[in-house]
matplotlib code that plots the C-alpha trace (Angstrom):
import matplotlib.pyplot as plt

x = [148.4, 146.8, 147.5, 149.0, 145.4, 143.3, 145.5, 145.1, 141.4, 141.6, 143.0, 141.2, 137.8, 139.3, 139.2, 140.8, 143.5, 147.1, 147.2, 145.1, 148.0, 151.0, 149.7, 149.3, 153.2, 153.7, 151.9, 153.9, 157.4, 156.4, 156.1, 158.4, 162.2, 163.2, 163.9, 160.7, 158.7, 161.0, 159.7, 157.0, 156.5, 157.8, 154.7, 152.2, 153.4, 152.5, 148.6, 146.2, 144.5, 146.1, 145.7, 148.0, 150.9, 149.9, 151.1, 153.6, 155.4, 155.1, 156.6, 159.3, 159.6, 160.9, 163.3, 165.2, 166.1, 168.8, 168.9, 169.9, 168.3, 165.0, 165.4, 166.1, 162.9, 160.9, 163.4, 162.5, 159.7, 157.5, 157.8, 156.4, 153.3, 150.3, 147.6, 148.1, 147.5, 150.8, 152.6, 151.7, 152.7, 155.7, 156.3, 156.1, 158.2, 161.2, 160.5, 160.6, 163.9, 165.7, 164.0, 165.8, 169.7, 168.9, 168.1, 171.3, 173.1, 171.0, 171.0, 172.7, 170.2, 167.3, 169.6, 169.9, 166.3, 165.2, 167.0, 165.3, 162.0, 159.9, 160.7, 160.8, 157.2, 157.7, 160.6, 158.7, 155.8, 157.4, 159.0, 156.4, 156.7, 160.1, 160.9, 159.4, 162.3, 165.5, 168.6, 165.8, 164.2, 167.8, 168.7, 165.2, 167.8, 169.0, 165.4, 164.1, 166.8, 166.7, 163.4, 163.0, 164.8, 162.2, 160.1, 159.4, 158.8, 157.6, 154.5, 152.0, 151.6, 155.0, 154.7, 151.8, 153.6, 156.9, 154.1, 153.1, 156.0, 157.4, 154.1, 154.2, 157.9, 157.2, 155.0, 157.7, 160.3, 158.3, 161.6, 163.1, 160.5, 159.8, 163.5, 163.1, 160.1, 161.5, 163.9, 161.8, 160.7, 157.1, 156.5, 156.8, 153.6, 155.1, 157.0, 153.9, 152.0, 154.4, 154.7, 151.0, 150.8, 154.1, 153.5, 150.3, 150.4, 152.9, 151.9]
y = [112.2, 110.5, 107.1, 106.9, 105.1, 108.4, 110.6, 108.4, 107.8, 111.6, 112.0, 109.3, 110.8, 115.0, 114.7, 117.6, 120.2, 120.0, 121.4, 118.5, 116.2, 118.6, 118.7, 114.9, 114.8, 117.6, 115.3, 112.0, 113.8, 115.1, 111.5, 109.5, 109.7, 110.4, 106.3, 105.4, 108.1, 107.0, 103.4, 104.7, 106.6, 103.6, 101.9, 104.6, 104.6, 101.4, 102.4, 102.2, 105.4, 108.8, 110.4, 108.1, 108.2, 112.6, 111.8, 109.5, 112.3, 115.4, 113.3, 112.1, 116.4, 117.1, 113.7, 114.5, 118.0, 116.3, 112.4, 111.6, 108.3, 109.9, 112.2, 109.7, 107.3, 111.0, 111.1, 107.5, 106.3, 108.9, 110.6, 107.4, 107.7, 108.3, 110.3, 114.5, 115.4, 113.1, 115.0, 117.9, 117.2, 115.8, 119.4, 120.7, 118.1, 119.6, 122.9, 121.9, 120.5, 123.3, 126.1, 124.1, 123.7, 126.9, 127.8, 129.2, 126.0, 123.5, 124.8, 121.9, 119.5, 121.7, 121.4, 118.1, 117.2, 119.7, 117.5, 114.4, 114.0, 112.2, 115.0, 118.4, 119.4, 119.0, 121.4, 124.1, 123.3, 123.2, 126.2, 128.8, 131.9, 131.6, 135.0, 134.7, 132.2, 133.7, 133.5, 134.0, 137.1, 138.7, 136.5, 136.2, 135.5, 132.2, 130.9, 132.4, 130.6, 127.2, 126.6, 128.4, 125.9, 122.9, 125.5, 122.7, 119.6, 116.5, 116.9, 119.5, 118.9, 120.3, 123.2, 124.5, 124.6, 126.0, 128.5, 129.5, 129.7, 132.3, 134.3, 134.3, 135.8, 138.4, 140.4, 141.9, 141.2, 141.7, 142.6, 140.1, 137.6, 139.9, 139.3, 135.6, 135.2, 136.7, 134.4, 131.5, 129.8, 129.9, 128.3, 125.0, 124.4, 123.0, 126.1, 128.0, 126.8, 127.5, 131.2, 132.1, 131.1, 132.3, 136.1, 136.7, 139.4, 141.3, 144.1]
z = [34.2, 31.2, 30.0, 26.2, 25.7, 26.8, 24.5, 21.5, 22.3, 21.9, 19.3, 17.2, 17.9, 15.9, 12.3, 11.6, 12.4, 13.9, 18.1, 19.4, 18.0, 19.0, 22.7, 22.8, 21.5, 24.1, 27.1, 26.0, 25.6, 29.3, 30.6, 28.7, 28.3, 24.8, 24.5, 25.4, 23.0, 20.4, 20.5, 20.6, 17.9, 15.6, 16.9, 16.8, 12.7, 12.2, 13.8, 10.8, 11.5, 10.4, 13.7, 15.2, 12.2, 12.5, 16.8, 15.8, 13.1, 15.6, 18.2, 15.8, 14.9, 18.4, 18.8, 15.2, 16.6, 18.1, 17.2, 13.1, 13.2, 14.0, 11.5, 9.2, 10.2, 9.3, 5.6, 4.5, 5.9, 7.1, 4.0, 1.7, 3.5, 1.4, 3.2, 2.7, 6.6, 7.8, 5.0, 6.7, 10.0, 8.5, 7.4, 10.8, 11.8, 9.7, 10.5, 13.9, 13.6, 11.6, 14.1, 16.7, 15.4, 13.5, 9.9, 9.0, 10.7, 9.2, 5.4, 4.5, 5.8, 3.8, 0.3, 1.3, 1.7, -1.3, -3.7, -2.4, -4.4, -0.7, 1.0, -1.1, -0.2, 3.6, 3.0, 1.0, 2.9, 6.6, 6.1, 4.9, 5.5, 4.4, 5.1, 8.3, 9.7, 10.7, 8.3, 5.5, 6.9, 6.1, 2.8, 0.8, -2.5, -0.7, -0.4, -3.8, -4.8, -3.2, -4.2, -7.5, -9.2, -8.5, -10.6, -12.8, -10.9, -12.6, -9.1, -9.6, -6.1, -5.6, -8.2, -6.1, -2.9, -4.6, -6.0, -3.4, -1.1, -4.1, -3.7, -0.5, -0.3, -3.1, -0.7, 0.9, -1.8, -4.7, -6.8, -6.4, -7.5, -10.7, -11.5, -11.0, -12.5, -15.8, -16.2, -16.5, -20.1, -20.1, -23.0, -20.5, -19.6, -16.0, -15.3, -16.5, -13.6, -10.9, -12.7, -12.4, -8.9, -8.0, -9.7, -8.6, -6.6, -8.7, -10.5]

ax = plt.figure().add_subplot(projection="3d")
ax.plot(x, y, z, "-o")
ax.set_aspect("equal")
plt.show()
């Protein structure tokens, strides 16, 4: 069995990508109770290296499933942090949670967080392919139109991902994109960039 030590050694020494950090969440959820990796996660957060805030927030995925105060830690403080790849993970962290009480079940949580500026991109981001998930493989209008109207975000950083989460979708639902798309006021410049990303594939 591996110390928390060897696993954050680990982890410390990769750079780059996400399974190395879900498998060391994986290992410490195996050894600890939910308690303990709670606690533990708080102080992982506080680590000054990414890596261990990346652990920290995949950890903090799996507890919020079913605990709101974890969920909430991952709402208003994970999501202040300021490097990309914990954004990211904090994502798959929301992803993780709504694939576990259900998509369907937890669209109130998702129009909660979508109207909460911290947190929109882990929502758009978390759950690409939105047509993939269940609930949204059957309604592609819901999502189309949960995050169409963020469209014109004052964070290019967010028009991208609501960009592409569109373009993603109208590959099976071209249609209904189209009709979306021609709606929109291009003459915004804002709106302008989510259209060119988010019609690109259409013909």
């Amino acid at each position: 069995m591996k110390s928390i030590s060897n696993i954050l050694n680990h982890i410390l020494q990769i750079e780059n990508g996400f399974k190395h950090i879900n498998d060391g969440a994986s290992e410490i959820m195996e050894i600890y109770s939910k308690e303990q990796c709670f606690e533990l996660a708080l102080e992982l957060f506080k680590h000054e290296a990414y890596q261990a805030r990346m652990l920290a927030t995949s950890i903090l995925g799996r507890l919020a499933a079913t605990n709101n105060d974890t969920l909430c830690f991952l709402k208003e403080q994970v999501s202040t942090d300021k490097n990309w790849r914990v954004q990211e993970m904090l994502a798959k962290a929301f992803d993780e949670v709504c694939k576990h009480r259900g998509y369907e079940v937890s669209l109130p949580l998702i129009e909660e967080w979508l109207n909460n500026p911290n947190v929109i991109r882990a929502v758009t981001e978390g759950l690409r392919i939105w047509t993939s998930r269940p609930f949204f493989k059957e309604n592609p209008s819901v999502t189309i139109a949960l995050i169409a109207k963020h469209k014109e975000s004052e964070s290019e950083y967010l028009r991208k991902s609501i960009g592409n989460a569109l373009r993603d979708i109208s590959k099976k639902h071209a249609e209904l994109i189209r009709q979306e798309v021609q709606q929109w006021d291009l003459s915004n410049p804002r709106i302008l960039f989510t259209y060119k990303l988010a019609a690109k594939l259409l013909k």
